[in-house]
MIDOSE-1310 file (N, C-alpha, C; in nm, 2 decimals, decimal comma, always signed):
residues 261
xxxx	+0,99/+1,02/-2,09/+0,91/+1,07/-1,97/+0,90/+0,95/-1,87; +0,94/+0,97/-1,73/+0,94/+0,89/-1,62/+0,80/+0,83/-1,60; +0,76/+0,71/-1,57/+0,67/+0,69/-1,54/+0,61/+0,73/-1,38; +0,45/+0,73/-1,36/+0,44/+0,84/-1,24/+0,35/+0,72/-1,13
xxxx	+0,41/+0,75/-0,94/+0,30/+0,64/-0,90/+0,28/+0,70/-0,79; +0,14/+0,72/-0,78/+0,11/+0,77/-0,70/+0,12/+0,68/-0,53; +0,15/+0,71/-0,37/+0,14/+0,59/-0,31/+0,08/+0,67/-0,21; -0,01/+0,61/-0,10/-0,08/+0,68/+0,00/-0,03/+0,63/+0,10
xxxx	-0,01/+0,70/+0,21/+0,03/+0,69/+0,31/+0,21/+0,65/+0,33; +0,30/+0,71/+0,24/+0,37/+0,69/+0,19/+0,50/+0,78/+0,25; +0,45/+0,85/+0,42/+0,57/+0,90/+0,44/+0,68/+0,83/+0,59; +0,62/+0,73/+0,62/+0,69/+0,59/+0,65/+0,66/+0,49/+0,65
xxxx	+0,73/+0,38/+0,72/+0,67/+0,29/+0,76/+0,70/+0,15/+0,58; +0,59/+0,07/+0,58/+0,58/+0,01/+0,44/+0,56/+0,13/+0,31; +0,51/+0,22/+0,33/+0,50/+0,31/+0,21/+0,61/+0,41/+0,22; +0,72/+0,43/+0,31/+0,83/+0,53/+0,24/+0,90/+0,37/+0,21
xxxx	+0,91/+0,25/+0,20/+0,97/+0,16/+0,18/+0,95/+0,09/+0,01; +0,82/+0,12/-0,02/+0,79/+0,11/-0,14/+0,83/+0,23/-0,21; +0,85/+0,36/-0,17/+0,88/+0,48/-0,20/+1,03/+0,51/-0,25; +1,14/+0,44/-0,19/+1,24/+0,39/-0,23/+1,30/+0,34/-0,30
xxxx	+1,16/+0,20/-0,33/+1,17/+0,11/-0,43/+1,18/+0,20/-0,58; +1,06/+0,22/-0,57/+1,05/+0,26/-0,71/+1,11/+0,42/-0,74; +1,15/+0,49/-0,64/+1,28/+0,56/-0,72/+1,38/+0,53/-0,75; +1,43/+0,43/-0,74/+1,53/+0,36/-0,78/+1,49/+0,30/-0,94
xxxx	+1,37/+0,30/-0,99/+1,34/+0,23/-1,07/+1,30/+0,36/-1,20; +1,33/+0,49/-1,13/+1,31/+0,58/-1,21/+1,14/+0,61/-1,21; +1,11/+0,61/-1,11/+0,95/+0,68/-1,12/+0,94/+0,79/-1,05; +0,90/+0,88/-1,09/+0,82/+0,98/-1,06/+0,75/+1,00/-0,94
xxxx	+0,73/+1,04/-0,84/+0,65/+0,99/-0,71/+0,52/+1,09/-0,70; +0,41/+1,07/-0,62/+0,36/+1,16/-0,52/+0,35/+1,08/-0,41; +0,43/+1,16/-0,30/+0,39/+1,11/-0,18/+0,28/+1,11/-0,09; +0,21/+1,12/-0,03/+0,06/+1,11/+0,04/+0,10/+1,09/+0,13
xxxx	+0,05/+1,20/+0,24/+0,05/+1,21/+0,37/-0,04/+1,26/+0,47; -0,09/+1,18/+0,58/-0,19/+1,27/+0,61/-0,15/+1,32/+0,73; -0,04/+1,36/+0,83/-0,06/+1,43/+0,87/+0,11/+1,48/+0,91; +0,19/+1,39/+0,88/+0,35/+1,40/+0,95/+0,41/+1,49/+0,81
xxxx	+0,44/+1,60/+0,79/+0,45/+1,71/+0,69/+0,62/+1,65/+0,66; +0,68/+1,64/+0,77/+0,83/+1,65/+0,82/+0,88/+1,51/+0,79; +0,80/+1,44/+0,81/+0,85/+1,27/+0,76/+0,80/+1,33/+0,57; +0,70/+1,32/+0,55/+0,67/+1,33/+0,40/+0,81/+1,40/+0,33
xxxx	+0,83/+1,52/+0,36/+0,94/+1,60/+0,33/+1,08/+1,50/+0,27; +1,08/+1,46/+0,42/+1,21/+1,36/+0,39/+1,21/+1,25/+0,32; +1,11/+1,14/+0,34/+1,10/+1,03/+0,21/+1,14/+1,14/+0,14; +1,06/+1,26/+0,09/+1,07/+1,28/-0,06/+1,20/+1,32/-0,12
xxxx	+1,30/+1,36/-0,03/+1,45/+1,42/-0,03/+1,54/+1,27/-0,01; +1,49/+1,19/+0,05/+1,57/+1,04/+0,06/+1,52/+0,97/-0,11; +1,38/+0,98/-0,11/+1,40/+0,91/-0,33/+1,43/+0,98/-0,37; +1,47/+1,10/-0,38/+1,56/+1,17/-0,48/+1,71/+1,10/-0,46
xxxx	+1,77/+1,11/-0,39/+1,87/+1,05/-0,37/+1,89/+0,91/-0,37; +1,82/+0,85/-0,37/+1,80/+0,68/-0,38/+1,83/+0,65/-0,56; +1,75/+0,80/-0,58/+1,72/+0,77/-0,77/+1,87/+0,83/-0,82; +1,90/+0,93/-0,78/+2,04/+0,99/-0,82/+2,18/+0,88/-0,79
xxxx	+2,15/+0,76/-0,68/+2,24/+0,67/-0,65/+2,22/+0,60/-0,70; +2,12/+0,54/-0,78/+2,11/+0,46/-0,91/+2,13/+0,53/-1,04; +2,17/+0,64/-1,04/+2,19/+0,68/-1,16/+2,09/+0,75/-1,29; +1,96/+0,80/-1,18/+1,85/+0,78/-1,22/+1,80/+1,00/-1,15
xxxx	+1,72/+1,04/-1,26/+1,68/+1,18/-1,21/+1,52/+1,17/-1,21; +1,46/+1,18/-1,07/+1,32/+1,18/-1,05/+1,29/+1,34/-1,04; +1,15/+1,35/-1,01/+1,07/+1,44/-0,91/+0,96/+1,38/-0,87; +0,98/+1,44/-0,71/+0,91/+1,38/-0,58/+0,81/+1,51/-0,57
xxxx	+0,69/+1,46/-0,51/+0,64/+1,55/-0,50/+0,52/+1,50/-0,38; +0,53/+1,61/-0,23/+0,41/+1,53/-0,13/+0,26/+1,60/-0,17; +0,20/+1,50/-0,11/+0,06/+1,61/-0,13/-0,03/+1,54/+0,04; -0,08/+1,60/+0,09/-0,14/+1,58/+0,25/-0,28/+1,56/+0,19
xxxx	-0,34/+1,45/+0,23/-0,46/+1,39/+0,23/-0,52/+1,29/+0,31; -0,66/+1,32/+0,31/-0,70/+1,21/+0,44/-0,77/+1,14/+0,32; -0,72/+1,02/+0,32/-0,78/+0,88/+0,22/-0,92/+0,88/+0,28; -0,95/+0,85/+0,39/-1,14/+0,82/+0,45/-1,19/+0,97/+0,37
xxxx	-1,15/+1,08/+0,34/-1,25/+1,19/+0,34/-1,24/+1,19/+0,13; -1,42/+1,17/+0,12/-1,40/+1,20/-0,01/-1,40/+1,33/-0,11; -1,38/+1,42/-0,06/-1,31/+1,54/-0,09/-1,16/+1,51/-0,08; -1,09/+1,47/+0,00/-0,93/+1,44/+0,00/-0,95/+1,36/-0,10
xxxx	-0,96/+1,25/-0,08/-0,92/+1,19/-0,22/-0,93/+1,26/-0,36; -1,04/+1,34/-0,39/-1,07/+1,38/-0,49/-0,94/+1,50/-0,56; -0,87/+1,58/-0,40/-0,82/+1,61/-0,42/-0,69/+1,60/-0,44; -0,64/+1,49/-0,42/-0,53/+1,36/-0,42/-0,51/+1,35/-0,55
xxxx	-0,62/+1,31/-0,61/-0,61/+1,23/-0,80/-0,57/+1,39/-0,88; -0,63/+1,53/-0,79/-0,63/+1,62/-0,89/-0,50/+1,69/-0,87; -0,47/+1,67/-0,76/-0,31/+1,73/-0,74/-0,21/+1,67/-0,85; -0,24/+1,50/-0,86/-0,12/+1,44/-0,93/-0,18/+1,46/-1,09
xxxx	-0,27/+1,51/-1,16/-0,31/+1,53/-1,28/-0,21/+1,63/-1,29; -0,28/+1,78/-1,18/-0,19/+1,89/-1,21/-0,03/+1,85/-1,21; +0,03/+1,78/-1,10/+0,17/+1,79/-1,12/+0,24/+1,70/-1,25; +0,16/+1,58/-1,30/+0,25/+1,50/-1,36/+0,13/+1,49/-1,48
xxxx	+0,00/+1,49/-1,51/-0,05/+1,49/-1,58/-0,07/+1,36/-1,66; -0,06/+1,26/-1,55/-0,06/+1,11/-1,57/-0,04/+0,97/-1,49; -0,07/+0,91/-1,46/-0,11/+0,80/-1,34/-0,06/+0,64/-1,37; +0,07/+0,59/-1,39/+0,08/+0,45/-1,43/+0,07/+0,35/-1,32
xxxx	+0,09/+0,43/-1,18/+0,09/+0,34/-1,07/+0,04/+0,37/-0,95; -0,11/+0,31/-0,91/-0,12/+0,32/-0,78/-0,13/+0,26/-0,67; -0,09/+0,29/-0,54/-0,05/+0,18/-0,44/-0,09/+0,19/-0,34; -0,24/+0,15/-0,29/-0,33/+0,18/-0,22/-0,26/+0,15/-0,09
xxxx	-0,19/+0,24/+0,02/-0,08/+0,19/+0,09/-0,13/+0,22/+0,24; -0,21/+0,35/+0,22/-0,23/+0,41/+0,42/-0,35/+0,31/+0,47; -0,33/+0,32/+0,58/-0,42/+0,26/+0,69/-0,35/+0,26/+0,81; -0,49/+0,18/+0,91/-0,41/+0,29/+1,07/-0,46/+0,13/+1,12
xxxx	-0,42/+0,16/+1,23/-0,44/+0,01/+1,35/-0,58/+0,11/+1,43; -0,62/+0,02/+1,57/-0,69/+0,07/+1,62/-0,61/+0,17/+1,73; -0,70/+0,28/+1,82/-0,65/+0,35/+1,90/-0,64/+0,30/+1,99; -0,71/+0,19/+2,02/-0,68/+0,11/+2,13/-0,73/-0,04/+2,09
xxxx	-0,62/-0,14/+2,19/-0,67/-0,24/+2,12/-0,76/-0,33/+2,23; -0,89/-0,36/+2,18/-0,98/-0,41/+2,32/-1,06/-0,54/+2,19; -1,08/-0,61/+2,35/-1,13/-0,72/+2,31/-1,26/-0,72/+2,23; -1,34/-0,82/+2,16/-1,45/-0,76/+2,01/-1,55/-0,76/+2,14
xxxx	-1,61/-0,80/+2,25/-1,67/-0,82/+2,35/-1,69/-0,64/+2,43; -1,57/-0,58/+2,41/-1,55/-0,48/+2,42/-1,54/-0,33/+2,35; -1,53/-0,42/+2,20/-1,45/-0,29/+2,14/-1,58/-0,19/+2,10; -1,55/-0,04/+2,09/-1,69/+0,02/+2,01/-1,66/+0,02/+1,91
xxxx	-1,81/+0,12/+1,83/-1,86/+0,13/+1,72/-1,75/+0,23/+1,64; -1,75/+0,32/+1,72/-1,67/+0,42/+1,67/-1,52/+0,41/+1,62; -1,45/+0,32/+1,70/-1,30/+0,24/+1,65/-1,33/+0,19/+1,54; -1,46/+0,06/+1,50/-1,51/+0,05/+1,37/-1,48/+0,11/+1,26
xxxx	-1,57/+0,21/+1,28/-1,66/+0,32/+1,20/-1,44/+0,34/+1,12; -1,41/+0,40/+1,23/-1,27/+0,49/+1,18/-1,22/+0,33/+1,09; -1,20/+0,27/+1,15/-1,13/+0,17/+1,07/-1,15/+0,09/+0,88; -1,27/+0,12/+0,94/-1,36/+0,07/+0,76/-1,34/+0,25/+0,69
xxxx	-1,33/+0,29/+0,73/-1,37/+0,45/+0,65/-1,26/+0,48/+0,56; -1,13/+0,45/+0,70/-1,01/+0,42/+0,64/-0,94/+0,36/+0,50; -0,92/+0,24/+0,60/-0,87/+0,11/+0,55/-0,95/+0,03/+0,45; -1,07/+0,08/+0,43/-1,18/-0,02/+0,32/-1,24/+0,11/+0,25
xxxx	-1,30/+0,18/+0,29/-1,39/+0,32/+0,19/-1,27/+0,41/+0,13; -1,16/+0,43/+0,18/-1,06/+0,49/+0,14/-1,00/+0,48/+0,01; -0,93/+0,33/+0,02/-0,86/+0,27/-0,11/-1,02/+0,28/-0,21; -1,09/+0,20/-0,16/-1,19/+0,15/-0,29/-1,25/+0,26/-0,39
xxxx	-1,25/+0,38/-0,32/-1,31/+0,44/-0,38/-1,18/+0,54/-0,42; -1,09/+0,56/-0,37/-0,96/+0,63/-0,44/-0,93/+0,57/-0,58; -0,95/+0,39/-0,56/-0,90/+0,34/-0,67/-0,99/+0,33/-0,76; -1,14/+0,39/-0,76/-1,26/+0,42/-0,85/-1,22/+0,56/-0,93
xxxx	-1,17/+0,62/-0,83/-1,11/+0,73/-0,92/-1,01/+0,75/-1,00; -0,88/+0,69/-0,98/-0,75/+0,64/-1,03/-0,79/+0,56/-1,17; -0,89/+0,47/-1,18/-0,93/+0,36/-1,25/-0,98/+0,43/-1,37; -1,08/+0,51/-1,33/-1,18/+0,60/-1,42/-1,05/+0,69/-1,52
xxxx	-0,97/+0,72/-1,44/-0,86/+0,81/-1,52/-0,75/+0,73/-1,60; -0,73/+0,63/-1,52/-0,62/+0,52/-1,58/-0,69/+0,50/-1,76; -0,80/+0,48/-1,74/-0,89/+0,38/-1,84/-0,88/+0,53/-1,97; -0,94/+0,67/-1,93/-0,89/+0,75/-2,00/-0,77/+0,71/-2,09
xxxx	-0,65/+0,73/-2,00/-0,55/+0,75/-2,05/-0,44/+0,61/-2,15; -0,60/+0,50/-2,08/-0,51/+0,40/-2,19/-0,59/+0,39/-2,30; -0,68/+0,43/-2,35/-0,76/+0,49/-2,49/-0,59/+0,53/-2,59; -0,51/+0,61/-2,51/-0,42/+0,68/-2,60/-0,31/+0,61/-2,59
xxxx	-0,28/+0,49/-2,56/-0,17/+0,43/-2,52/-0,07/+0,41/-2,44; +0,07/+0,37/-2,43/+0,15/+0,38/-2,38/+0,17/+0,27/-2,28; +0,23/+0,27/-2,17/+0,28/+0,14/-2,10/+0,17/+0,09/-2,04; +0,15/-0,05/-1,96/+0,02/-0,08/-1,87/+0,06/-0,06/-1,74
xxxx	-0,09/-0,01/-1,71/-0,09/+0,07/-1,61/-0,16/-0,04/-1,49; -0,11/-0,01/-1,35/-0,16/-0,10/-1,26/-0,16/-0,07/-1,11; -0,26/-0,15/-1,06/-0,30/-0,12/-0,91/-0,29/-0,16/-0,78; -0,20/-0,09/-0,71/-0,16/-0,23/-0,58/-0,22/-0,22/-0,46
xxxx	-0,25/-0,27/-0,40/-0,35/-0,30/-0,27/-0,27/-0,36/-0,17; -0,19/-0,30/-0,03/-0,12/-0,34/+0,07/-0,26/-0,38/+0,16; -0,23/-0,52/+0,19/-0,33/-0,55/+0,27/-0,24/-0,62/+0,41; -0,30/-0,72/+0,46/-0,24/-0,74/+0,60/-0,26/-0,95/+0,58
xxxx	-0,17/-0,99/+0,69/-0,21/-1,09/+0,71/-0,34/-1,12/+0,81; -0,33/-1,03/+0,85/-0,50/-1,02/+0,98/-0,64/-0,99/+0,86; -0,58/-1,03/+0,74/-0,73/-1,06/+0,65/-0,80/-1,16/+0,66; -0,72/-1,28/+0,71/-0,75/-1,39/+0,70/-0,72/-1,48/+0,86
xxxx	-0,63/-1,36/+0,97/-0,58/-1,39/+1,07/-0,63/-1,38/+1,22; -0,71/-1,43/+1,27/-0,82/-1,37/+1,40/-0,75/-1,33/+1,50; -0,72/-1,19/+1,50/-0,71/-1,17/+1,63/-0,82/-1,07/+1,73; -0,83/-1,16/+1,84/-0,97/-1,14/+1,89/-0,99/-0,97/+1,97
xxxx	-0,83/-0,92/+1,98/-0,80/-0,83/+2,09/-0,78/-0,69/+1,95; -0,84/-0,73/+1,80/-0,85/-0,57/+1,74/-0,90/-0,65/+1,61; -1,06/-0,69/+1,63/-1,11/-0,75/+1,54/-1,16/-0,67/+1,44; -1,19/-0,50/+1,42/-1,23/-0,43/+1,39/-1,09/-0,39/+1,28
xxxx	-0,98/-0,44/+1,30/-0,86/-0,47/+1,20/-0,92/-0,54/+1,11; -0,90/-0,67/+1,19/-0,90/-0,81/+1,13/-1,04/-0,83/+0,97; -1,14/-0,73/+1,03/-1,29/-0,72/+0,94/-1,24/-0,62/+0,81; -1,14/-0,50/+0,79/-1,14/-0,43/+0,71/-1,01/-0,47/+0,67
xxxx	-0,96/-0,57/+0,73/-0,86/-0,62/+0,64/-0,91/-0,73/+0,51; -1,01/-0,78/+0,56/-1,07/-0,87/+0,49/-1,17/-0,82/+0,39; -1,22/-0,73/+0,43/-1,31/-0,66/+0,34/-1,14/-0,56/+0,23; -1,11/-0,55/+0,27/-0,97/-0,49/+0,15/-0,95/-0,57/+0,07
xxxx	-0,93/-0,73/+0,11/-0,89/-0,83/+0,03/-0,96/-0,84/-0,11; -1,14/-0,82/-0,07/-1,19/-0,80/-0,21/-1,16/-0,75/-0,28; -1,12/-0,61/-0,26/-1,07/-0,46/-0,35/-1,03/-0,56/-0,49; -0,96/-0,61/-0,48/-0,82/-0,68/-0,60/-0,90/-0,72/-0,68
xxxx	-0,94/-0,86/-0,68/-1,03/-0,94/-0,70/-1,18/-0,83/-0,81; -1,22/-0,81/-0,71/-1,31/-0,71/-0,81/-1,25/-0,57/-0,93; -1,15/-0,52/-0,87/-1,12/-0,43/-1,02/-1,05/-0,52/-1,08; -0,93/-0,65/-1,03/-0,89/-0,73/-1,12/-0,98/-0,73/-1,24
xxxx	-1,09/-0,80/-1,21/-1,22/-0,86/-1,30/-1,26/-0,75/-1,37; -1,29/-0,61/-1,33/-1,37/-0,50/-1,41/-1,28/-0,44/-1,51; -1,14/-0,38/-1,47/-1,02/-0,35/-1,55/-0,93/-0,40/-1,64; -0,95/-0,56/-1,64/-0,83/-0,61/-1,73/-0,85/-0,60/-1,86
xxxx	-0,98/-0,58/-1,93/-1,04/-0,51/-2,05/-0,95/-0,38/-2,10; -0,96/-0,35/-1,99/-0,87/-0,19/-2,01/-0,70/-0,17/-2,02; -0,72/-0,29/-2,00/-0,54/-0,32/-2,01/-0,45/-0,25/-1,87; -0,54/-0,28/-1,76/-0,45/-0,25/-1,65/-0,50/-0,39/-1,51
xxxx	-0,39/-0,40/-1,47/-0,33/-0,51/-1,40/-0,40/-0,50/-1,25; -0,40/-0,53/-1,17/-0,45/-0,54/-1,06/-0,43/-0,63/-0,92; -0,31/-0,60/-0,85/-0,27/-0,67/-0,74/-0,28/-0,66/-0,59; -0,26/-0,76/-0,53/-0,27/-0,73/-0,35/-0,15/-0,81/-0,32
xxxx	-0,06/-0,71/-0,20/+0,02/-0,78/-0,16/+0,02/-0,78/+0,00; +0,06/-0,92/+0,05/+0,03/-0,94/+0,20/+0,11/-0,93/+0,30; +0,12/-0,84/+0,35/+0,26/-0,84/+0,43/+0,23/-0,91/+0,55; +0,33/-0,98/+0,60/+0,32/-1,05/+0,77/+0,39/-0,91/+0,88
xxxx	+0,46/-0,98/+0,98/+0,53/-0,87/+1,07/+0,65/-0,83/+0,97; +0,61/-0,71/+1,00/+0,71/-0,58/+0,93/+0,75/-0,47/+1,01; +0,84/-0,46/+1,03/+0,93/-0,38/+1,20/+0,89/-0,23/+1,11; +0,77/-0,14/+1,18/+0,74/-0,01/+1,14/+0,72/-0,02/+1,30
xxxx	+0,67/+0,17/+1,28/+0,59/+0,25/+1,41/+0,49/+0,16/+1,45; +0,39/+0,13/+1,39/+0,28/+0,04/+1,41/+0,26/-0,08/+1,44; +0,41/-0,16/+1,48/+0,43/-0,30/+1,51/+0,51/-0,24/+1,63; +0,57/-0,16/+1,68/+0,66/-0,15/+1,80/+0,61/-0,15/+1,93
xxxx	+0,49/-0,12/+1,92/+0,42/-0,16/+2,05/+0,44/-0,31/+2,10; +0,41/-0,40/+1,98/+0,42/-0,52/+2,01/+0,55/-0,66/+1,94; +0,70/-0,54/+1,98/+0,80/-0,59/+1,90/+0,85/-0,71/+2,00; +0,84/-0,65/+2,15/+0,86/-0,79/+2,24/+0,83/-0,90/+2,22
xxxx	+0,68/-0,93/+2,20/+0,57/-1,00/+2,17/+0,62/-1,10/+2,01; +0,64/-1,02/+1,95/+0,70/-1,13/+1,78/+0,84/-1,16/+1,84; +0,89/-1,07/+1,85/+1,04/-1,12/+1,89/+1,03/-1,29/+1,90; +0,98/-1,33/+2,05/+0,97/-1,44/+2,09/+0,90/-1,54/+2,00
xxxx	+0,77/-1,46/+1,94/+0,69/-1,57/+1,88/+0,81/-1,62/+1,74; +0,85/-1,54/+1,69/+0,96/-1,54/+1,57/+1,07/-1,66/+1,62; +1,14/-1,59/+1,72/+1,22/-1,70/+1,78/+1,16/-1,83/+1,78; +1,04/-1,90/+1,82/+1,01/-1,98/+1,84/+0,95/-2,06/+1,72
xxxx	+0,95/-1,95/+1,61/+0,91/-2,05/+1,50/+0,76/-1,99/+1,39; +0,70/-1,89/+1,48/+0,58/-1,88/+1,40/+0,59/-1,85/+1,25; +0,71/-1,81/+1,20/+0,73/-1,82/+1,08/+0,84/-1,89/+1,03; +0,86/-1,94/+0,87/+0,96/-2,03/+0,88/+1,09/-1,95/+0,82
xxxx	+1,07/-1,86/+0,79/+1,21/-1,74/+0,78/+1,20/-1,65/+0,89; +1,31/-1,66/+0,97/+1,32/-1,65/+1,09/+1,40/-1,48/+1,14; +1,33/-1,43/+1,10/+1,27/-1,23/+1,11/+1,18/-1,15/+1,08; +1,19/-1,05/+1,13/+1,10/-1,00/+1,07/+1,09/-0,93/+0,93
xxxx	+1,01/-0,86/+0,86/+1,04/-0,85/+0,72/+1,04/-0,68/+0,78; +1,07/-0,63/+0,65/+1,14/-0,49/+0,65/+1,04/-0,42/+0,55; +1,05/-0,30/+0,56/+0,93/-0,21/+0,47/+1,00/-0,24/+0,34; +1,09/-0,25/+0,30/+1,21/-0,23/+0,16/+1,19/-0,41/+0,13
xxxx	+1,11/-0,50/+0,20/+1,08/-0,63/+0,16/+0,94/-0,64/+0,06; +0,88/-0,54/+0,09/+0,77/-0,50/+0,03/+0,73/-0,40/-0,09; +0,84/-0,30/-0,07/+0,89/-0,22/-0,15/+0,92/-0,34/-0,26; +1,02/-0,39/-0,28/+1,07/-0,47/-0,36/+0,92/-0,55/-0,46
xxxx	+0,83/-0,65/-0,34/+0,77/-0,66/-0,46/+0,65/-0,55/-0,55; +0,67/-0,46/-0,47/+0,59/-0,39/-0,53/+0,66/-0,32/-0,67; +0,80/-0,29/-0,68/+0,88/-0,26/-0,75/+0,86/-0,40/-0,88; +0,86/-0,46/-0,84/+0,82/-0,65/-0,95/+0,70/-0,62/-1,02
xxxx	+0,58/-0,62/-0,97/+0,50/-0,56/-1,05/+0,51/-0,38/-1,13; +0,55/-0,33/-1,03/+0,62/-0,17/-1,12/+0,73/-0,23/-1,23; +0,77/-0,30/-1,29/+0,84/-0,33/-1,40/+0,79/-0,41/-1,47; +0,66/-0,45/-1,50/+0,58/-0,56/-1,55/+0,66/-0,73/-1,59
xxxx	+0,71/-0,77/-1,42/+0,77/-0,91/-1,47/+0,62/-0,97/-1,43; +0,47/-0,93/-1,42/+0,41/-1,04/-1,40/+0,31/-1,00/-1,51; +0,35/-1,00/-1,66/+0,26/-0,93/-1,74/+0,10/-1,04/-1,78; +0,10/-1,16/-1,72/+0,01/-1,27/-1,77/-0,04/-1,30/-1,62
xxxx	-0,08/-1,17/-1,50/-0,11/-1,19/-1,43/-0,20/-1,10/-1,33; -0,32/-1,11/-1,32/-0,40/-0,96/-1,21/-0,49/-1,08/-1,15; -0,52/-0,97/-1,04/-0,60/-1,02/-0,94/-0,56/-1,16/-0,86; -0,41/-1,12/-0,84/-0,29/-1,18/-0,76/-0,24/-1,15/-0,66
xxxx	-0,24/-1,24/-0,52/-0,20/-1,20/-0,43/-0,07/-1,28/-0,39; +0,01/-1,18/-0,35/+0,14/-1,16/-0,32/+0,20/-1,18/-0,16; +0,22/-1,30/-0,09/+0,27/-1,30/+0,00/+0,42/-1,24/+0,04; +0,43/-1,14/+0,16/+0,55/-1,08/+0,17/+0,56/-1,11/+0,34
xxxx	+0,52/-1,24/+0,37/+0,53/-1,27/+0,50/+0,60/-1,36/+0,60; +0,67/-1,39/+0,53/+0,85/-1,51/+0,58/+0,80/-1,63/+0,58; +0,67/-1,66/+0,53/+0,62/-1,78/+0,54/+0,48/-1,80/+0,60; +0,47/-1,67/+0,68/+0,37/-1,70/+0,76/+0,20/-1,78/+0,72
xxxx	+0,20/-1,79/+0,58/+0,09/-1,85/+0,54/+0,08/-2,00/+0,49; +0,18/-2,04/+0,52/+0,22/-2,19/+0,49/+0,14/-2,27/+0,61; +0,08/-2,37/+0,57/+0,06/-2,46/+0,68/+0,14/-2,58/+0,70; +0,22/-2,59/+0,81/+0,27/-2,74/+0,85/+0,28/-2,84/+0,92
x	+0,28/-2,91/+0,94/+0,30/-3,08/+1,02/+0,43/-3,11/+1,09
């Protein structure tokens, strides 16, 4: 039986990139989408095919959900019970930028409000649910089961012009850290991984802008990173090479976290 991983937000961008990953690795998917039906579709017809070119027979399956609403979620965890009847991997992956990006002097409440509901009440409490069932199902055994948290480098990175990011990226960062600590009793793992600039939809507004900063050095591997850079490590922990390890964070940023002289 294929192992099964659920990923949210997972019909472009960093999540159809992890999506790739691990059909290649022979898992089982549900895709999570909240609103692009037509992108979902396709990831899910491109990992079949990713898995069939490895030599590998999956089933993909989307399900449309808004992570902030807790009714979606609820019905998120119940869709993938019904379809696979089992949960080894989840990859807390959707989140959104702001709708507009204005200075903290400027920004409202409301941009806020959406951003934490998202990007912080979303995962945490998705992965309260995921956890509660994980913990079920390792009573009966079988492989270890584990949790991944896509966070950002603007956790720790100020930018003053979408600081309402920068606050629920940092409040995400806990996420790890705390189920690390509550779950490893239960024999499931618990990681965050940090992506820097990653050429999606959601960095093209400001591809001119890194271009140059890249050229010039702001990081010391000299591009930008790719959704399938992240995929990859997410795929590393989906094959347990980090078995003597949770509540570990994972840079996937060319360097960007290095300090130098």
């Amino acid at each position: 039986m294929n192992p099964v991983a659920l990923i949210t937000g997972a019909s472009r961008g960093i999540g159809r990139g992890i999506a790739l990953e691990l059909a290649k690795l022979n898992y089982d998917l549900v895709i999570n989408y909240a609103s692009n039906v037509s992108a979902a579709r396709e990831t899910a017809a491109d990992c079949v095919s990713a898995a069939r070119a490895a030599g590998k027979s999956i089933r993909v399956e989307i399900c449309q959900a808004d992570i902030g609403s807790g009714a979606e979620r609820r019905k998120l965890i119940e869709f993938t019970k019904g379809e696979f009847a089992r949960l080894d991997l989840l990859v807390n992956n959707a989140g959104v930028a702001p709708e507009v990006r204005a200075d903290i002097l400027e920004a409202s409440e409301e941009s806020f409000d959406r951003l934490i509901r998202i990007n912080v009440k979303g995962p945490y409490f998705l992965t309260q649910l995921a956890a509660r069932w994980m913990i079920e199902q390792h009573k009966l055994g079988g492989r270890p089961r584990k949790i991944v948290t896509i966070s950002s480098v603007s956790a720790y990175t100020a930018s003053v012009n979408r600081g309402d990011y920068c606050i629920a990226k940092a409040a995400l960062s806990m996420l790890t850290p705390l189920y690390a600590a509550r779950l490893a009793q239960h024999g499931i793992s618990v990681y965050e991984i940090r992506p820097g600039l990653i050429r999606t939809d959601m960095t093209g507004p400001v591809r001119a802008k890194y271009d140059k900063l890249i050229d010039e050095g702001l990081t010391p591997i000299k591009r930008w990173g790719k959704p399938e850079d992240v995929g990859k490590a997410v795929a590393a922990i989906a094959q347990n090479l980090l078995p003597f390890s949770t509540g570990e964070v994972i840079n996937v940023d060319g360097g960007f976290h290095l300090r130098t002289l």
